[in-house]
C-alpha positions in Angstrom: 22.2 -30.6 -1.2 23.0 -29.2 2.3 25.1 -31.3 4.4 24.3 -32.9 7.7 26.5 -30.6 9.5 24.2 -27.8 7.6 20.9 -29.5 8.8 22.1 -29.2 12.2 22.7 -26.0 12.6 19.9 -24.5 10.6 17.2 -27.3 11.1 14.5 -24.9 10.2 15.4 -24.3 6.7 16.7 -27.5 6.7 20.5 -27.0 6.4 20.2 -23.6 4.2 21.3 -20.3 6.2 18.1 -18.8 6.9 19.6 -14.8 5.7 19.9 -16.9 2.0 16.2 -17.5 2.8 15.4 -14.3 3.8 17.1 -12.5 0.3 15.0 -15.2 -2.0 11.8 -14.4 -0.8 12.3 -11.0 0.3 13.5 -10.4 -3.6 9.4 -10.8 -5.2 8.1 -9.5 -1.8 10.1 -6.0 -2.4 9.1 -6.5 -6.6 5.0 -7.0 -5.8 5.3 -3.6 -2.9 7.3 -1.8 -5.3 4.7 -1.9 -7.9 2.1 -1.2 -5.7 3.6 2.1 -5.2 6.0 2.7 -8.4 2.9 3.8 -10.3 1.7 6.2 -8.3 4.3 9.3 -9.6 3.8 8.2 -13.1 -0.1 7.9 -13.1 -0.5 11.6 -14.9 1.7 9.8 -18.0 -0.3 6.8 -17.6 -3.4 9.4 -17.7 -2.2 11.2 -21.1 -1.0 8.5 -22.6 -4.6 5.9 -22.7 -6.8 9.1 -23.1 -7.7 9.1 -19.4 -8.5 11.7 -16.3 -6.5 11.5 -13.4 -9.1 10.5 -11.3 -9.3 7.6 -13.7 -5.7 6.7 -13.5 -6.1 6.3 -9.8 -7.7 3.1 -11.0 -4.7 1.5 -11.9 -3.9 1.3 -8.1 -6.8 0.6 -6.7 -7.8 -2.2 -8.8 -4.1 -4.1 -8.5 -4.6 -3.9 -4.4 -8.4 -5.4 -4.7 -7.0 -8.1 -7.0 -4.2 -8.3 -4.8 -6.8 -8.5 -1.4 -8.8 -11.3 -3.2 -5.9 -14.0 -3.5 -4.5 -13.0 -0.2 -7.1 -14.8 1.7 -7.0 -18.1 -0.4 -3.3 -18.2 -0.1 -2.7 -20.5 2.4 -5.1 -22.9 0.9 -3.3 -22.9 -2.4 0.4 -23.0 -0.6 -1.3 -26.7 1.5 -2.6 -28.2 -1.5 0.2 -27.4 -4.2 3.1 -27.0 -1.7 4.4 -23.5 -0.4 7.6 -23.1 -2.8 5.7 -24.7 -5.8 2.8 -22.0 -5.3 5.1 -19.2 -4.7 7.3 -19.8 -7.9 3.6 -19.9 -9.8 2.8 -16.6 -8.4 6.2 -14.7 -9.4 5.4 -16.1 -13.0 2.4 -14.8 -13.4 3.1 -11.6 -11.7 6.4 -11.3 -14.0 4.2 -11.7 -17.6 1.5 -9.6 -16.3 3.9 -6.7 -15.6 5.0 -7.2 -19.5 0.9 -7.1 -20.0 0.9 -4.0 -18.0 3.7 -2.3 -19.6 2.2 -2.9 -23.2 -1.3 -1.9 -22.3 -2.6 -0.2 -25.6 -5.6 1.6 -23.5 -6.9 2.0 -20.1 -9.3 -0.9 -20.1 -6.4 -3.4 -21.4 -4.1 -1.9 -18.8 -6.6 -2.2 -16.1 -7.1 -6.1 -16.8 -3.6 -6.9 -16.7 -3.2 -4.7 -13.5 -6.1 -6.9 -12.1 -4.1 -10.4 -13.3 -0.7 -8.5 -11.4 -2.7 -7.7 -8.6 -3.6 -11.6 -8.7 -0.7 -13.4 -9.1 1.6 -10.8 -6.5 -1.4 -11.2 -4.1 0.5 -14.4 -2.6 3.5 -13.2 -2.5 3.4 -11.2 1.1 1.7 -13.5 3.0 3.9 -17.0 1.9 7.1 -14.7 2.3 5.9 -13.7 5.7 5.2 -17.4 6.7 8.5 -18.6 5.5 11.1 -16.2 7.5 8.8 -16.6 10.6 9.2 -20.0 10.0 13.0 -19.8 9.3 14.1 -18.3 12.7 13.7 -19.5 16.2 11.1 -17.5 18.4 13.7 -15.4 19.9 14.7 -14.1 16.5 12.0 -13.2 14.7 12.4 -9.5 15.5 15.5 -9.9 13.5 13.6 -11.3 10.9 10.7 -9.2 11.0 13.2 -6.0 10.7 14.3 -7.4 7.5 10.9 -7.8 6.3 10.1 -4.7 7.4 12.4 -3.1 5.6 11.1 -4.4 2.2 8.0 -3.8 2.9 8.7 -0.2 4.3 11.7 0.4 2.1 9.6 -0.8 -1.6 6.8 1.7 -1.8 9.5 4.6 -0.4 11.2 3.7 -3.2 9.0 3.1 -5.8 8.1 7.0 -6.6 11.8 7.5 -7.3 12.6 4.6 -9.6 9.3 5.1 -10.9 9.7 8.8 -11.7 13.4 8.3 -13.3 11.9 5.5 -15.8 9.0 7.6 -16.6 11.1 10.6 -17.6 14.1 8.7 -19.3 11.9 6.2 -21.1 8.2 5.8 -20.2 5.8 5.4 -17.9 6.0 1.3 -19.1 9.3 0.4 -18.4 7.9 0.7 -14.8 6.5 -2.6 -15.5 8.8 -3.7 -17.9 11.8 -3.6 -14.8 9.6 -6.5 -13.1 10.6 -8.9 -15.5 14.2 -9.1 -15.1 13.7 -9.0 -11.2 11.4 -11.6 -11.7 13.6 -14.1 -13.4 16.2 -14.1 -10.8 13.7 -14.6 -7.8 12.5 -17.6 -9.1 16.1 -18.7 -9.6 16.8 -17.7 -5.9 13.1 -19.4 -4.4 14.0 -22.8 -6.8 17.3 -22.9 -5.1 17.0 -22.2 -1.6 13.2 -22.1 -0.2 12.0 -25.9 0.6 8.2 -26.8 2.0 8.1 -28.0 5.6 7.0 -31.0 7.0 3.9 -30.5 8.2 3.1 -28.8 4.4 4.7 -31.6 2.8 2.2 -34.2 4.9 -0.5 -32.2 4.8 -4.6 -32.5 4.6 -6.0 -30.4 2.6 -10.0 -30.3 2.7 -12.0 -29.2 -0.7 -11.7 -25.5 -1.8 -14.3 -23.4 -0.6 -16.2 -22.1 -3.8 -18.7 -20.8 -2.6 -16.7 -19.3 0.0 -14.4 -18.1 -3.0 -17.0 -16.8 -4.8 -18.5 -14.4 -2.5 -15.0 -13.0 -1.9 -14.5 -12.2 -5.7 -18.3 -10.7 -5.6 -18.0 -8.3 -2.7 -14.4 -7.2 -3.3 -15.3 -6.9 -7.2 -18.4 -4.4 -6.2 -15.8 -2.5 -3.6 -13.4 -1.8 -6.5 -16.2 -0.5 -8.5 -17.8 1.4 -5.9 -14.5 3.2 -5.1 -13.2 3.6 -8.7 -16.4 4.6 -10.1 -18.3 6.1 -7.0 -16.6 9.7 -7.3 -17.2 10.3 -11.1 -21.0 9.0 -10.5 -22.2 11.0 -7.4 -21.3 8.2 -4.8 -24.7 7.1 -3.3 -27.1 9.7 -5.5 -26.5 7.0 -8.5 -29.0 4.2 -8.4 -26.9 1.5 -9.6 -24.2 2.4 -7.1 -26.5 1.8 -4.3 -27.3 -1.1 -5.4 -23.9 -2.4 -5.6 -23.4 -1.2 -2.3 -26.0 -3.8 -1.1 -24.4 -6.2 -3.1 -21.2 -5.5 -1.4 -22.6 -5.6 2.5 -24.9 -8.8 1.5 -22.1 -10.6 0.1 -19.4 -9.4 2.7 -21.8 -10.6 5.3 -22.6 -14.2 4.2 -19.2 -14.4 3.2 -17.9 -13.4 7.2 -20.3 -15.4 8.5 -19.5 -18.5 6.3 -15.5 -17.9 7.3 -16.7 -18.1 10.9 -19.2 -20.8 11.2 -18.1 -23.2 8.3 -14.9 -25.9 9.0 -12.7 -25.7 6.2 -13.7 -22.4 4.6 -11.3 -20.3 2.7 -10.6 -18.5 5.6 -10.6 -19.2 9.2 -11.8 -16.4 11.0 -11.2 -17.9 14.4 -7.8 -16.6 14.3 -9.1 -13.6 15.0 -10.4 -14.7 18.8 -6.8 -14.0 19.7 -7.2 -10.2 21.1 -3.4 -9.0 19.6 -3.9 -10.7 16.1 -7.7 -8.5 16.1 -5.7 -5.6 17.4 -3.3 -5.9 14.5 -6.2 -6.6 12.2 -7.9 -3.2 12.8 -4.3 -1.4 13.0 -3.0 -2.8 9.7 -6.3 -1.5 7.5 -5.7 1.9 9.2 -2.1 1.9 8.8 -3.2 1.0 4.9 -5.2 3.8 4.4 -2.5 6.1 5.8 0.4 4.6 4.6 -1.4 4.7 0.3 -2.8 7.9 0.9 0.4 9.5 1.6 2.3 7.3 -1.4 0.0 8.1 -3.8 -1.1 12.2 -3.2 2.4 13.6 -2.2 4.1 12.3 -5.5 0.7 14.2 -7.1 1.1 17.3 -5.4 4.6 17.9 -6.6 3.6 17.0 -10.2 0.1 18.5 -10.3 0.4 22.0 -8.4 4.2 22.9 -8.5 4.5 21.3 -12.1 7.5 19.1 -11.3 8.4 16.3 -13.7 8.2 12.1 -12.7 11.6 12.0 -11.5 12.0 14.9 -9.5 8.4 14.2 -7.7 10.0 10.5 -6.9 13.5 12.4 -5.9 11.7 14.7 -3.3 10.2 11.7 -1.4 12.5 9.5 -2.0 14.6 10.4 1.3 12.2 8.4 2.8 14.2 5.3 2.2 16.6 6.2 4.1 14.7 6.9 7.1 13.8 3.2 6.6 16.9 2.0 5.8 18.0 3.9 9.5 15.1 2.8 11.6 14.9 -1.2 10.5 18.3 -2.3 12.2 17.6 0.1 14.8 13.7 -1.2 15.9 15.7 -4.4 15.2 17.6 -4.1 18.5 15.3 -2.2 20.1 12.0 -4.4 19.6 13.6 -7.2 22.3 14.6 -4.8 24.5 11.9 -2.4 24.9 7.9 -2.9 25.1 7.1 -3.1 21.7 3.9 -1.2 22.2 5.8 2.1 23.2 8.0 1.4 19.9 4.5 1.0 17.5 2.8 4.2 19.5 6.0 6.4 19.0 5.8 5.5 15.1 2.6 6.4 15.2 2.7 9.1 16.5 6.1 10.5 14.7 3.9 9.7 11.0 1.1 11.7 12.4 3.4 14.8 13.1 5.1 14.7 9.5 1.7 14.3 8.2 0.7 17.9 10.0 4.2 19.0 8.6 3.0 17.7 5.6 -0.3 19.8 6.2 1.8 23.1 6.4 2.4 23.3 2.6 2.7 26.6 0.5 2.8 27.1 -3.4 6.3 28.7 -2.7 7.8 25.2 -0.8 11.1 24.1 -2.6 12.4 20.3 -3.4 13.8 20.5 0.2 11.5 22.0 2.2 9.8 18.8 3.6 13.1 16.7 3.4 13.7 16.4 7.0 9.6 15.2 7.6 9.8 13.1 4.6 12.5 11.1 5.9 11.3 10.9 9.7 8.0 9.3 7.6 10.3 6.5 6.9 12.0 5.9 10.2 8.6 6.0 11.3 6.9 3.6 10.0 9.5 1.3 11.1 8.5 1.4 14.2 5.3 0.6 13.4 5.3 -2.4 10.9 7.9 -4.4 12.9 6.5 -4.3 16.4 2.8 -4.8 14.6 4.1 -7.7 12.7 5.6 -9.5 15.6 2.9 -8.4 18.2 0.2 -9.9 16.4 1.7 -13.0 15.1 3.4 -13.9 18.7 0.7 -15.9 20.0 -0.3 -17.6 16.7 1.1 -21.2 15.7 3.1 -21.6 12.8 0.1 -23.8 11.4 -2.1 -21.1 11.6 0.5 -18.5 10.7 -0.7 -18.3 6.9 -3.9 -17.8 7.1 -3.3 -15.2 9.6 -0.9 -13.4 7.6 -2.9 -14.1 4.7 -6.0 -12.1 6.5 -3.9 -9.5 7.4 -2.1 -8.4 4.0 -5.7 -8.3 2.8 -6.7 -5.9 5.3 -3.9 -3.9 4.7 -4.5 -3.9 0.9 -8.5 -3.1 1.1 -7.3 -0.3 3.9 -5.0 1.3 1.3 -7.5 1.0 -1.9 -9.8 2.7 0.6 -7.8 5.5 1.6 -6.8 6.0 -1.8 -10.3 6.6 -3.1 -11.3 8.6 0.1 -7.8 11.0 -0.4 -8.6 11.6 -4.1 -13.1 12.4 -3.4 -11.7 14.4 -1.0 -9.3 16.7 -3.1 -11.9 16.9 -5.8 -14.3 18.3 -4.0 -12.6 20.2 -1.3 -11.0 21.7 -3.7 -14.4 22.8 -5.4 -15.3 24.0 -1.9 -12.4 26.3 -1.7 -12.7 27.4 -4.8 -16.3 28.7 -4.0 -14.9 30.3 -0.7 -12.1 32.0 -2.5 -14.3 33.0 -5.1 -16.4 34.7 -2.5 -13.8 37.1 -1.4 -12.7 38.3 -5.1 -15.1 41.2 -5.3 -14.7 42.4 -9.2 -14.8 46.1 -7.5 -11.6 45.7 -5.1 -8.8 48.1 -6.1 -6.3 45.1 -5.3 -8.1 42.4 -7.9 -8.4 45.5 -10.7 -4.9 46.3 -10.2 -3.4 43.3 -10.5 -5.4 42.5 -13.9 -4.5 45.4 -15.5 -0.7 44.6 -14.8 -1.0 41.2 -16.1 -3.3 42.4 -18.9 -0.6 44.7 -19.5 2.1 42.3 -19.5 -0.2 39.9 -21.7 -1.2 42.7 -24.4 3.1 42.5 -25.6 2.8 38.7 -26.5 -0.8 38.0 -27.3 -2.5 41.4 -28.3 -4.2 44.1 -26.9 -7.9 42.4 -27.6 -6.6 39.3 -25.9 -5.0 40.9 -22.9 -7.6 41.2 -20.4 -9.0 37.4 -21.0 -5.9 36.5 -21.2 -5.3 38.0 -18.1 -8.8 36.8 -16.1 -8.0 33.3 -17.5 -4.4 33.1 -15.6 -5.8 34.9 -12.5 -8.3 31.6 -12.1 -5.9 29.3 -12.8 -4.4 30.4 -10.0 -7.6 30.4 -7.8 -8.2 26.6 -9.1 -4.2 25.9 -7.5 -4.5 27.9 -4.1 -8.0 25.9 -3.9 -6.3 22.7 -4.8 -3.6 23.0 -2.6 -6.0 23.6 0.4 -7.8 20.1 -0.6 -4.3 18.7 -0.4 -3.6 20.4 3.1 -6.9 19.2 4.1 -6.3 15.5 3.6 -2.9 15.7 4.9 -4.3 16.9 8.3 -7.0 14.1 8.1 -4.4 11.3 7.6 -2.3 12.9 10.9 -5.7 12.6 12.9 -6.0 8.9 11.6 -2.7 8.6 12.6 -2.8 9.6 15.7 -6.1 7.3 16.3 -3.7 4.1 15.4 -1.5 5.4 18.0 -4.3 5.0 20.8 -5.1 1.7 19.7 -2.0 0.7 20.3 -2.9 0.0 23.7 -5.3 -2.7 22.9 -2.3 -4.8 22.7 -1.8 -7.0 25.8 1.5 -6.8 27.1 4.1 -8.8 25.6 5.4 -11.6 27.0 8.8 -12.4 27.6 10.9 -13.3 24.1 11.3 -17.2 23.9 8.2 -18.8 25.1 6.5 -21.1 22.7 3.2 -20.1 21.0 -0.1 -21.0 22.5 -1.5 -24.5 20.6 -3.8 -24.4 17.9 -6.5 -26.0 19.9 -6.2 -23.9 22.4 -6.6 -20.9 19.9 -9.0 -22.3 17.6 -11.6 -23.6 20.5 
C-alpha cells in the first residue's frame, strides 16, 4: 500500500508514480494498436492459408476495427458501473483468449468471429487508458503524458508490419496472435497492481444502460462492416440487397444520433461535441483514420504483391517508421507547451501529405531503401499530429466527461480507418482494371517494338518449355506484366489521394480556437453540457 508521504506527492494516482501508471496501461493499449496493424503484412498468408482472396483477407481488419468502434462508445458506461480498473482488466482477458481464437482460426468465417470478439474486448482499451494518464497528471503536464501515449499509439501500428512479417516468415501468420497472450498476462499483472478507480468512479451514479441506444449501434455499425467488406465483391450500390443495407445503415445511424443527442442518459452523450475543439478533433481524428490504415495496410501490400517480397522484409522496409516516432514523441513533447499546438498538428499534416506524394512516385525498379527516408519522416509525422490533437481537443473537457469523449473519439478514428481501408483496396481493384484497359490500348499487336520483344522472350521460353509453348508462354508473361505496371498505377493513384486528404486535415487545423495558456482549469461540466 503506498504510504502517506506517497499520497502526497502523487495524489492523483493516489500515492503510485504516475510513469508506473502510464507503463501499465500503456502495455494493452500498445497490444490492442499493434494488432490492429500486425496483420496487415501477413493478410496474403492469412489469404492462402483459409482458402480466401485478398480482397477477402482485408476483412480481417476491417471487421476487428468495427467491433472495436462498437464498444468504444459504451465504454465509459461499463468503466461507471463496474469500476474503471475492474472493466479494463475484463477487457485485456477477453482480448488475450480471443487472440488464441484468432491464431487457431481453422477457416476464414471462424477467424473472422474471433477477430470480431478481439475487436470487442480491445475496443475499451484506448479510451479507459486515455482517461486514466489524463487523469494521472496535473493540467500542466498532460503534454508529457499525451507524448507517451502518443507514442504507443503512433509507435504500435509502425511496428506491427515488422514483428508481424518476422512471425509470419519464421513461424506463421498465427503466432501474430498467439504473441498477444503472453503480453497479455503481464498487463493485467501490471493494471492489478498499480491502476486504482477514482473517487468520483468509486461514488458514482450510474443510470440504466441504454439498450435501445445499444442496439441501434450494433445494427448500423454491423450493416457498415458488411457494406464495406462485401460492397466491392458485389457491385457496391448496383446489388439490391446492398442498398437496402445501406438504408438500414443511414436509418439506424440517424435514430441512433438523434437518440445520443436528445435522450438523458443514453449510451453516448453527444453534447460533448458542442465544445468547437472537441468537434474539430472529432472530424480530424476520422480523417486522420482513414489516412493513417490506408497507408498501414497498402504499403506492406505493395512490397509483397508487386515486387514479390516476403512478410518480413515488407514489415523491415516500413518499419523505420518507428523510429521517426520514437524521434518525434519527446520532441512534440517539449515542443507542444511551448509552441501553438495548431502550427505543430498542421506541420504533421502536412509533412504525412508530402511522404504520401513521395510515396506516389513509385517504380517497379524501387529497392528496400528507396523510400527509407519518407517512410521514417511518416513517423515523426504523425507525432505531430496525434499529440497536439489529443490534447487540443480534450483541453476544455472535464475529467467527468473525459471518457465518453475519448470514448467517441477512438470510435471515429476506428470507423475512419475501416473506411479508408475499404475505399484504398475498391480503389486499386478497379483502377488497376482501368489502367489495364488504357495500357492495353497502346499495345498495338502490329508495333515492331511489341513483336520484337515476344519473339525474344519466345525465344528465350522455347529452351525450357518447348518450341510449341514458346510464344504463349511468352504472351502470358508479357500480360502479367501489363496486370503489375496497371497495379502499380492503382497503388500510385491512392497514394496521391491519401496526400490530398492529408493536406485537407491540414486546413482544418485551423478550426481549432487558439489555445489557451497551459494551467487553467477546464471549463465545468454544466457549463459544457447546457
Amino acid at each position: 500500500m503506498p504510504t502517506a508521504a506517497a499520497r502526497a506527492r502523487y495524489p492523483l494516482t493516489q500515492g503510485v508514480n504516475p510513469w508506473l501508471v502510464t507503463v501499465s496501461v500503456m502495455l494493452p493499449t500498445f497490444m490492442e494498436v499493434l494488432d490492429t496493424a500486425i496483420a496487415s503484412v501477413a493478410l496474403p498468408y492469412i489469404a492462402g492459408s483459409v482458402s480466401a482472396s485478398n480482397s477477402e483477407a482485408t476483412w480481417v481488419l476491417t471487421s476487428y476495427l468495427v467491433a472495436n468502434a462498437v464498444i468504444l462508445p459504451a465504454s465509459n458506461w461499463f468503466a461507471l458501473r463496474f469500476g474503471r480498473k475492474r472493466f479494463l482488466l475484463s477487457c485485456i482477458i477477453i482480448f488475450t483468449i480471443a487472440s488464441f481464437f484468432c491464431g487457431a482460426a481453422p477457416s476464414l468465417g471462424v477467424l473472422l468471429l474471433a477477430r470480431v470478439m478481439q475487436g470487442a474486448g480491445g475496443g475499451a482499451l484506448q479510451p479507459l487508458s486515455q482517461s486514466i494518464l489524463l487523469e494521472s497528471f496535473p493540467l500542466e503536464k498532460r503534454s508529457m503524458s499525451m507524448a507517451a501515449y502518443g507514442l504507443g499509439i503512433v509507435l504500435a501500428p509502425v511496428l506491427g508490419p515488422t514483428l508481424g512479417g518476422w512471425l509470419t516468415d519464421t513461424f506463421s501468420w498465427r503466432y501474430a496472435f498467439y504473441i498477444n497472450i503472453p503480453v497479455g498476462i503481464l498487463a493485467v499483472i501490471l493494471v492489478s497492481r498499480f491502476v486504482h478507480d477514482p473517487p468520483y468512479i468509486k461514488n458514482a451514479k450510474v443510470s440504466p444502460f441504454d439498450n435501445i441506444g445499444f442496439g441501434l449501434l450494433i445494427v448500423w455499425s454491423g450493416c457498415l462492416q458488411v457494406v464495406l467488406d462485401k460492397g466491392q465483391e458485389d457491385d457496391w450500390f448496383g446489388a439490391l440487397w446492398i442498398r437496402w443495407a445501406t438504408a438500414a445503415l443511414l436509418t439506424t445511424l440517424a435514430l441512433w444520433l438523434w437518440r445520443c443527442w436528445k435522450k438523458p442518459g443514453s449510451l453516448v452523450d453527444l453534447r460533448v461535441l458542442k465544445d468547437r475543439n472537441f468537434r474539430t478533433g472529432c472530424l480530424l481524428i476520422f480523417m486522420l483514420g482513414m489516412c493513417l490504415y490506408i497507408t498501414i495496410s497498402i504499403l506492406p501490400l505493395y512490397y509483397q504483391e508487386i515486387l514479390g517480397y516476403t512478410a518480413f522484409t515488407a514489415g523491415m522496409v516500413v518499419g523505420p517508421r518507428g523510429i521517426g516516432s520514437l524521434i518525434g514523441s519527446p520532441v512534440i513533447g517539449i515542443l507542444a507547451t511551448r509552441v501553438d499546438q495548431r502550427k505543430l498538428m498542421s506541420l504533421g499534416f502536412v509533412g504525412f501529405g508530402l511522404c504520401a506524394l513521395v510515396f506516389g512516385s513509385i517504380n517497379l525498379s524501387i529497392g528496400p531503401t528507396t523510400l527509407l527516408i519518407a517512410i521514417t519522416v511518416t513517423g515523426f509525422a504523425l507525432s505531430f499530429v496525434f499529440v497536439p490533437m489529443a490534447t487540443l481537443m480534450m483541453s476544455t473537457i472535464p475529467n467527468q466527461a473525459i471518457g465518453n469523449a475519448t470514448g467517441l473519439s477512438n470510435m471515429l478514428r476506428n470507423i475512419g480507418g475501416s473506411i479508408g481501408i475499404s475505399m484504398a483496396t475498391t480503389a486499386i481493384i478497379r483502377r488497376a482494371a482501368l489502367h489495364q484497359n488504357d495500357i492495353g490500348a497502346h499495345l498495338d499487336p502490329s508495333n515492331p517494338m511489341l513483336q520484337q520483344k515476344t519473339q525474344r522472350m519466345a525465344s528465350y521460353l522455347g529452351h525450357h518449355i518447348g518450341p510449341q509453348a514458346s510464344q504463349p508462354g511468352a504472351l502470358g508473361q508479357l500480360y502479367g506484366q501489363l496486370v503489375q505496371q496497371a497495379t502499380m498505377f492503382a497503388y500510385i493513384d491512392v497514394f496521391r489521394w491519401t496526400a490530398l486528404l492529408s493536406f485537407l486535415c491540414a486546413a482544418c487545423v485551423w478550426l481549432f480556437r487558439k489555445p489557451k495558456k497551459q494551467g487553467l482549469p477546464p471549463i465545468n461540466a454544466h457549463e459544457l453540457f447546457h
